[in-house]
N, C-alpha and C positions, 0 to 999 in steps of 0.2 A: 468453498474456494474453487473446486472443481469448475462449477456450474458458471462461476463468474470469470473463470480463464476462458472457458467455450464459447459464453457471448459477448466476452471483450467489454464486462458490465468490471466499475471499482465493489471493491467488498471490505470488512476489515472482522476478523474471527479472532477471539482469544482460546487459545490452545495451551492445554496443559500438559508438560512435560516433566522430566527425570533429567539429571547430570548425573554423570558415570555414577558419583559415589552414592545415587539416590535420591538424593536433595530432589525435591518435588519445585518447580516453576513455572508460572505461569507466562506466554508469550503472545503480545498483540501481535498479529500480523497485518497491515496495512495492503490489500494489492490493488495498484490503480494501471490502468490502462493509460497511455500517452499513445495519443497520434500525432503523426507528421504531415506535414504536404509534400510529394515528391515533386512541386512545383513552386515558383514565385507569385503564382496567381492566388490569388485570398478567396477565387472561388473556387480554386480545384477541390477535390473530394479526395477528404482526409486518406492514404490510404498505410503508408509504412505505422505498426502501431508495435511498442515496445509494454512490456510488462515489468513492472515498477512495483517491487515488495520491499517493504519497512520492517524489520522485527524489533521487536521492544518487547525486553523483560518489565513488567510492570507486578510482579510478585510486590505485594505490600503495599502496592500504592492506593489512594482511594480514587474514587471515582473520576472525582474532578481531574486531578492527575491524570487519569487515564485519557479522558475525552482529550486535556490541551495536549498527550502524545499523540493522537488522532488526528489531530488541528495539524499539530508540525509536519506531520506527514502528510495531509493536505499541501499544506504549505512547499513543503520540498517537489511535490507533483507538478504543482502550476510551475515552480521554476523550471523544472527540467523541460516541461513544456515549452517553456518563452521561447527557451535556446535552440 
């Protein structure tokens, strides 16, 4: 995730963690880059760029499950983007 803050690349890591009481879970993390234009011009060069992370518990789930929480947070990307 590091690597993919630095060059403003999206990533998606699943990381496993602990809650207080020990409970072992597992967390997608989604992180996409969003650029803006600081202009009205559709050929200015992208420049304002926001950092855009999704966490999702996915302990339990299968696979499938897991990629269409991947997808939604795709999804949620391109919106934030539109606007």
């Amino acid at each position: 995730m590091r690597n993919a803050i630095e060059t403003l690349t999206d990533c998606v890591a699943t990381i496993s963690n602990y809650k207080k009481d020990g409970t072992k879970f597992i967390n997608q993390c989604s992180l996409f880059t969003v650029f803006e234009s600081d202009s009205d011009c559709p050929h200015e060069r992208m420049a304002t760029v926001h950092l855009l992370c999704v966490h999702s518990d996915v302990t339990g789930l299968s696979e499938e499950v897991r990629q269409q929480v991947q997808a939604d947070a795709l999804t949620l990307k391109q919106l934030v983007q539109r606007s």
